[in-house]
N, C-alpha and C positions, 0 to 999 in steps of 0.2 A: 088451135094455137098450142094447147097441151102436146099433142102429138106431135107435130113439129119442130118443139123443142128437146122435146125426146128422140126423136130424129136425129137431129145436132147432135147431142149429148152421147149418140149411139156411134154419132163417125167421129166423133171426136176422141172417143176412148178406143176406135178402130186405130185411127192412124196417129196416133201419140206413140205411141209406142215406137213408133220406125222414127218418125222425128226424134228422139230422146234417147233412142237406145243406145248404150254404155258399149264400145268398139275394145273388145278386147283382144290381146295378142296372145297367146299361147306359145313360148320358149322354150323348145328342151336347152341344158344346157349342163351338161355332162354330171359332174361331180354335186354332192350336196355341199354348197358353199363352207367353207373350215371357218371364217369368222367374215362379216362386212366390216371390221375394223379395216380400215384400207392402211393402217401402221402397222398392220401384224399378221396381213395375207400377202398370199406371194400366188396364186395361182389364177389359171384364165374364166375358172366360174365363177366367182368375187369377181374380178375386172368387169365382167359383164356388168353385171349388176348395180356395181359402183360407178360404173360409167353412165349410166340410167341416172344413179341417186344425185351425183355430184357433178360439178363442173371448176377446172382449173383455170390459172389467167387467160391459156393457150389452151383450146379443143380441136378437132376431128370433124370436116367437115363430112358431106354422106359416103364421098370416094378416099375416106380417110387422108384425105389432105389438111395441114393445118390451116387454123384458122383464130380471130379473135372469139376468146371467153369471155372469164367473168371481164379479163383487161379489154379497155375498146382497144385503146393502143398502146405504140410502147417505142424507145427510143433507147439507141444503144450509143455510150460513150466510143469517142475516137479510137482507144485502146481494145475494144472490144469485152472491158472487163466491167463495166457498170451497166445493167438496165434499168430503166425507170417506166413502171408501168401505172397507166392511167384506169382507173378502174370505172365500169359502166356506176353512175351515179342510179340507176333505178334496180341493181342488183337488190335483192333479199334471201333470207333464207325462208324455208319453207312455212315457218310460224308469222312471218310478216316482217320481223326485224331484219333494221337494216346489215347488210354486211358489207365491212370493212378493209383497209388492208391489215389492221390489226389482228384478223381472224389466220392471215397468212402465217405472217409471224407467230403467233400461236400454234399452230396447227406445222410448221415445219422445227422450231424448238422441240414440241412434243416429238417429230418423226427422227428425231436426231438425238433424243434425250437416250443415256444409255438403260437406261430403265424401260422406257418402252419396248428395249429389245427388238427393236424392228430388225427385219433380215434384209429390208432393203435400202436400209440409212444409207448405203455406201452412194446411190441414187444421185442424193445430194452432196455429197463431198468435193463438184466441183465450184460450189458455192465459198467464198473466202471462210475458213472459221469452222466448216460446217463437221472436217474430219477429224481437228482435233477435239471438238466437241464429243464427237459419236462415239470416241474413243476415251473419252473421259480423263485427257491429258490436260482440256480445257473444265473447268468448271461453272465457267460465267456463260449462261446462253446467249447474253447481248455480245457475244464472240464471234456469233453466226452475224452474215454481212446481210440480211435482209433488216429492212428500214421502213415503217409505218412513215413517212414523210407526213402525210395528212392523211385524214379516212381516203380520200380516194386515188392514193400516191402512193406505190410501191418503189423502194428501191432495192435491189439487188449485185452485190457485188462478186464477180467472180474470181478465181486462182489465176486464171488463163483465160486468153478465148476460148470458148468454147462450140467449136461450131455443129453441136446436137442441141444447145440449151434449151430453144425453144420447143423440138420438138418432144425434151425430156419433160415439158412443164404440160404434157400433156396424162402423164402419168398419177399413179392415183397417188403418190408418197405426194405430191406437192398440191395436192386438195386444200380447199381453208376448213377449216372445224369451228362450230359453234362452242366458244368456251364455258359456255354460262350451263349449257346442257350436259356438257362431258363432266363438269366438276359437281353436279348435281344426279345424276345418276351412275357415276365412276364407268366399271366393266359394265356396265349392262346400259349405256346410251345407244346403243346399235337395235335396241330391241322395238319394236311395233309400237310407237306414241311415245318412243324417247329420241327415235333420230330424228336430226330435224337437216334437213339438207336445202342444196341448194341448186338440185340440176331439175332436168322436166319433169321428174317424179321424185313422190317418196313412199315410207316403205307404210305399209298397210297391216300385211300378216305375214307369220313365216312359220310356217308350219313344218318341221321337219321331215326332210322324206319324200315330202308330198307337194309342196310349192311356196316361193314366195310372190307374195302381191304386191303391184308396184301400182299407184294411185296416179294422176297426172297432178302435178303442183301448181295449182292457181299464180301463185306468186313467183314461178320463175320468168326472167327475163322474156322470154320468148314462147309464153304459155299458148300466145293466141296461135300459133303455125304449128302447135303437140296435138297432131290428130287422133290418136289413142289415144284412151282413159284410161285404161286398166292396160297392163303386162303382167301376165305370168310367167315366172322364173320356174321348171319342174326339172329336176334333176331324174335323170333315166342315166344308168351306168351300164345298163346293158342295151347295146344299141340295138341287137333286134325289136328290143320290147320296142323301142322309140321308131323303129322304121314302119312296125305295126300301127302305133300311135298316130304316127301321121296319116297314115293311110285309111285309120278310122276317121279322120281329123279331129282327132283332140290335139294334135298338133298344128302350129303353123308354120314354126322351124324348128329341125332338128339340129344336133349341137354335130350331130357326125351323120356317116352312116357304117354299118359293117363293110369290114372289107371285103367280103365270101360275098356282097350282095352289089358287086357296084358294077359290074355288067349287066345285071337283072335292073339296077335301076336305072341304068344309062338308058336300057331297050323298054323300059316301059313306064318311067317319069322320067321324059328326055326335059321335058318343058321345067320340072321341079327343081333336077341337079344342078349345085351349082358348085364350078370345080375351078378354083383358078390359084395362081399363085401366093406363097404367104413365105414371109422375113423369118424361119423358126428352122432351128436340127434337130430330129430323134434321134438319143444318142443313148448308150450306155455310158456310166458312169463308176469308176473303179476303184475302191476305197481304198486309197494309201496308207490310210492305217493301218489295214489290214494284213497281216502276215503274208498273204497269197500275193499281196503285192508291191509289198513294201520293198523299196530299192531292187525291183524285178523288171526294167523299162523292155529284154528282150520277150516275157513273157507278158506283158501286156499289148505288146506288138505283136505276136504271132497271136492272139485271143483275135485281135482286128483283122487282120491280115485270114482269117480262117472263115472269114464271113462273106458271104457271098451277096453283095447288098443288089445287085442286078435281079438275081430271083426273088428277093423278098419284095421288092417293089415291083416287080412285073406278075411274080405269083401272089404274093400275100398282101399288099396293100392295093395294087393295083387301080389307084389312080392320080397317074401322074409321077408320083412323087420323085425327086431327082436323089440317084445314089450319092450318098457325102463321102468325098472324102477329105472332107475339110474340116473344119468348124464352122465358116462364117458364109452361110448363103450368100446371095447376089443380092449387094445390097449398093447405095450410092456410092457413086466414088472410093472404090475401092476395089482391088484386083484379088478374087478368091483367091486361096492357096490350097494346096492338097496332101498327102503324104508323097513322100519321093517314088512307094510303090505302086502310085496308082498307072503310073506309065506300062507294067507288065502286064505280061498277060494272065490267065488265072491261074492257068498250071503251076508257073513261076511262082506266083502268089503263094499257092498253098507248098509249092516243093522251101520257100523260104521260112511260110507260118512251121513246118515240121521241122525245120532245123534250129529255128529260134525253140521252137516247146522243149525239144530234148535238151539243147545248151542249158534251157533254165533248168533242167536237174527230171523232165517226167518223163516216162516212158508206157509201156502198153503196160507195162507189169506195176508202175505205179504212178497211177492218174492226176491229172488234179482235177480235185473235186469243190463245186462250186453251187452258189444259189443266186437267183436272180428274184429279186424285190421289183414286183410291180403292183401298180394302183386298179383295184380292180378294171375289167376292162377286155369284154372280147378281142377288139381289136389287138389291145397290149399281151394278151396273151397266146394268142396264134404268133406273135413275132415271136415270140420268148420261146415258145416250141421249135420253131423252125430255128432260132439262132442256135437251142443246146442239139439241135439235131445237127448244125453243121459243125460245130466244135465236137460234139461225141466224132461223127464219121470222117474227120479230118487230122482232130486231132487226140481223138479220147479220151474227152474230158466229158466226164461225170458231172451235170447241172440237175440239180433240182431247184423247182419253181417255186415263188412264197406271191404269195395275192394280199393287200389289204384296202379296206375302203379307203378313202380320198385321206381323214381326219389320221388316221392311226398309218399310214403310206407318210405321209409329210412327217408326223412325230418321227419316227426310224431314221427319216432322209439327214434330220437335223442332230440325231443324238449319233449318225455314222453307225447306225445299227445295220448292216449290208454290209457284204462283198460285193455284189455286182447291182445296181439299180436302175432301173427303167426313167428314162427323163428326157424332159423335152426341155425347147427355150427358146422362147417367143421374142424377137428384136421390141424393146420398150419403146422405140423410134429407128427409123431409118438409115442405120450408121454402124457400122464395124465394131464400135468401141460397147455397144451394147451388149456383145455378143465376148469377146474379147476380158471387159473387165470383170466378169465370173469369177475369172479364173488369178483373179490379183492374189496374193500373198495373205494380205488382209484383210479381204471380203466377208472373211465370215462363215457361216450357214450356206447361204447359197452359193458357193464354191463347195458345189457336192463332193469332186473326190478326195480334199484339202487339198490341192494342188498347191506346190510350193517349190519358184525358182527364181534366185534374185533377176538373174539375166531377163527374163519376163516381165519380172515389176520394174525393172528397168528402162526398156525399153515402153511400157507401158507409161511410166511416166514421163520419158521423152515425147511420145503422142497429147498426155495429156497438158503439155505445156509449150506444144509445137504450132505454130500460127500458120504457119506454110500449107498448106493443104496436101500439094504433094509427100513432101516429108512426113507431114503427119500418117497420110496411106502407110509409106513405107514402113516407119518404123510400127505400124501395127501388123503392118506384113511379115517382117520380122519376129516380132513375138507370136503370131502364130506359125511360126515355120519351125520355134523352140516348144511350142505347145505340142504340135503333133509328132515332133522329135525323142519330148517325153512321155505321150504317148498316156495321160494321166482318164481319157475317155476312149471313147468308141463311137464317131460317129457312123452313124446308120444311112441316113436321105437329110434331105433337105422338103420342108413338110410343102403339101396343098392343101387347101383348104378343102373340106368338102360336107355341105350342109343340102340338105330339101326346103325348099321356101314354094308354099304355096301359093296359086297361081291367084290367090284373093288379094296377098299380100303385094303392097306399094311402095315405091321408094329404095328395094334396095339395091347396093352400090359393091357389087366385086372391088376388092383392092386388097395390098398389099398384104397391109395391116391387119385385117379379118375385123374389125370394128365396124359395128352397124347398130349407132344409136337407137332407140325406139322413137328417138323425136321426129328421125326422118321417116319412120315408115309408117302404110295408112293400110285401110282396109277397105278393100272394093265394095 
């Protein structure tokens, strides 16, 4: 009897272990996050992340299509300017309390307070209230038009129709925040046993450098369909190391891959790549402050106009990526625009970029000389060579290169520390004006070059109080056709996406957006 209890006891400690065992995900995901404050980050490795920790009224189904959050539903006034959203009554955050729409209004007062300094308040400011608050002409936050109607009654009142709203409420600025926790541990509630969140996970450990842990949250909403327990978040900024990583499998997706490697990996992880379209422009970015270009619109023209974005995308990114010469990818409803030079041919191009550089005052005997500000980043810095090699040999200008990591890259970006900057920009939803109002008068921060032109914000506010659909295209068509007239960036391509998902991993969903919750994906 002894023995064959021991027996038991022996397969029982055999196969426990595959029954129970903890399914973890392994993420690269480029940069080491600059804060999970989702009021005071602006970049796509925070989104990740916080797209894990938290969830809005409105989310992201697995093909990044919208869908109901934390709201089951929702109902919009005749006028199209009030929403009323119904919130899931079995919603909590991750300590077990309940949550409210009180947590809303909390949590979007904070992202609009001018004190928090968010660089993305502007986000919100189709909301009634929301811009003279941000701006601190208002001082009452009961100014802003959201409304606790009852704990599980949001109201929302808008400027205009607004027809991205819902898919802007999918962003992280319009998250709800636990107030009880934020005011009990101030700056440091984002840290390991003080966030308390409210999406399929929450955070665990965050070890700088080297990985954040994301835990599976018992008490959210839809715990029992969160097939992974654990996600790790590992920041690798040098995408070799990461393309070795995966190949070791300490990875399970990469955040990129090198660009030097993406025929070696097409021919030999054909089944791993995954390449498809994404709503975002690499673009330079051209400091109007700056001497070199201030009131100079013919020499920020010939800078563009000297680029030859066919080679860099067929030689140096090489996959996919489509040459811009616009600003605003292909996105819904709405007719790209380009510069009026893209119709020549290249010759043309560069015999115009060399008439424009001398008009502006340079010649062989006296250069203009330049630096380009990029986030560290093999990728980012093979374009950055190939770009000052086509300006040195077209039009001899003198560029040298400046690298910094993610944290000290974003500080520069914001204090206009640069002449020339490396920068992308990821559509926050589906729609033109995501891309467009950057570049308003008074955005802020993230209207990297200051760009500033009434006729622009003009028209931009025609769009944003235009019901018409058509009209509304246009007059955004309009303001970028005055954007690339002045000429304030440099766009480069129109991005793909392109990550390694190993062949274990389940669940995910090419799309637009490049969003791929962990809740959807499993482990073979």
């Amino acid at each position: 009897m002894l023995t064959i209890l021991r027996l038991v006891a022996f397969a029982l400690f055999l196969y426990a272990p595959l029954s129970l065992a903890e399914t973890v995900l392994q993420r690269g995901n480029g940069a080491e996050p600059e804060t999970l404050d989702f009021h005071k980050s602006s970049g796509v490795p925070e989104a990740n992340i916080q797209r894990d920790l938290f969830e809005g009224l409105v989310t992201e189904s697995a093909d990044g299509k919208l869908q109901p959050g934390v709201a089951e539903s929702w109902e919009t006034s005749a006028d199209g300017k009030t929403y009323t959203f119904h919130l899931r009554k079995e919603v909590k955050w991750s300590d077990g309390s309940a949550l409210t729409a009180a947590d809303f209004v909390y949590a979007w007062r904070r992202a609009l307070a001018p004190e928090t300094a968010s660089d993305y308040a502007f986000i919100l400011w189709p909301v009634a209230g929301a811009e003279s608050y941000s701006k601190g002409e208002s001082k009452d936050p009961a100014s802003i038009a959201i409304k606790a109607v009852d704990p599980h009654t949001l109201e929302v009142q808008l400027n205009a129709p607004t027809a991205y709203f819902l898919g802007m409420l999918t962003h992280h600025m319009t998250y709800p925040l636990a107030q009880a926790e934020l005011e009990k541990f101030g700056k440091d509630w984002t840290k390991p046993g003080n966030l308390v969140s409210n999406g399929a996970y929450r955070l665990s450990e965050w070890q700088p450098q080297s990985h954040i842990k994301l835990e599976k949250n018992p008490q959210y909403r839809d715990a029992a369909n969160v097939a992974i327990d654990t996600v790790k978040y590992i920041p690798t900024e040098d995408k070799n190391t990461e393309l070795k990583r995966f190949r070791a499998g300490e990875l399970d997706i990469t955040d990129d891959i090198p660009s030097d490697q993406t025929a070696w990996v097409k021919e030999n992880l054909p089944d791993a790549f995954r390449n498809s379209a994404y709503i975002g422009t690499y673009y330079y970015a051209l400091n109007l402050e700056h001497p070199a270009f201030k009131d100079k619109p013919k020499l920020r023209r010939a800078l563009s106009l000297a680029i030859d974005r066919e080679i860099l995308t067929e030689k140096i990114t090489q996959s996919g990526e489509i040459p811009a010469y616009g600003w605003v990818p292909a996105v819904e409803g709405y007719t790209q625009q380009t510069m009026e030079e893209k119709s020549l041919d290249k010759a043309a191009r560069v015999a115009l970029a060399k008439q424009l550089y001398a008009e502006s005052g340079y010649t062989a005997d006296k250069p203009l000389e330049l630096e380009i500000l990029y986030n560290t980043s093999d990728n980012h810095k093979k374009l950055a060579v190939a770009v000052a090699a086509m300006w040195k040999q077209t039009l001899g200008v003198t560029t040298q290169l400046r690298n910094e990591e993610w944290k000290v890259y974003l500080s520069s970006r914001s204090q206009k520390q640069f002449q020339v900057i490396r920068s992308g920009w990821i559509g926050d939803y589906n729609d033109a004006y995501s891309f467009l109002g950057l570049f308003k008068s008074d955005v802020g921060e993230m209207n990297p070059s200051n760009y500033k032109n009434p006729e622009f914000d003009r028209l931009m506010k025609e769009a944003e109080t235009q019901a018409d659909a058509k009209l509304r295209s246009e007059a955004m068509a309009q303001a970028e056709r005055v954007l690339l007239a002045d000429m304030p960036i440099v766009p480069v391509y129109h991005y793909t996406t392109q990550h390694l998902v190993s062949s274990k991993v389940t669940g995910w969903v090419d799309n637009v957006m490049d969003v791929h919750p962990s809740r959807y994906l499993g482990i073979k």
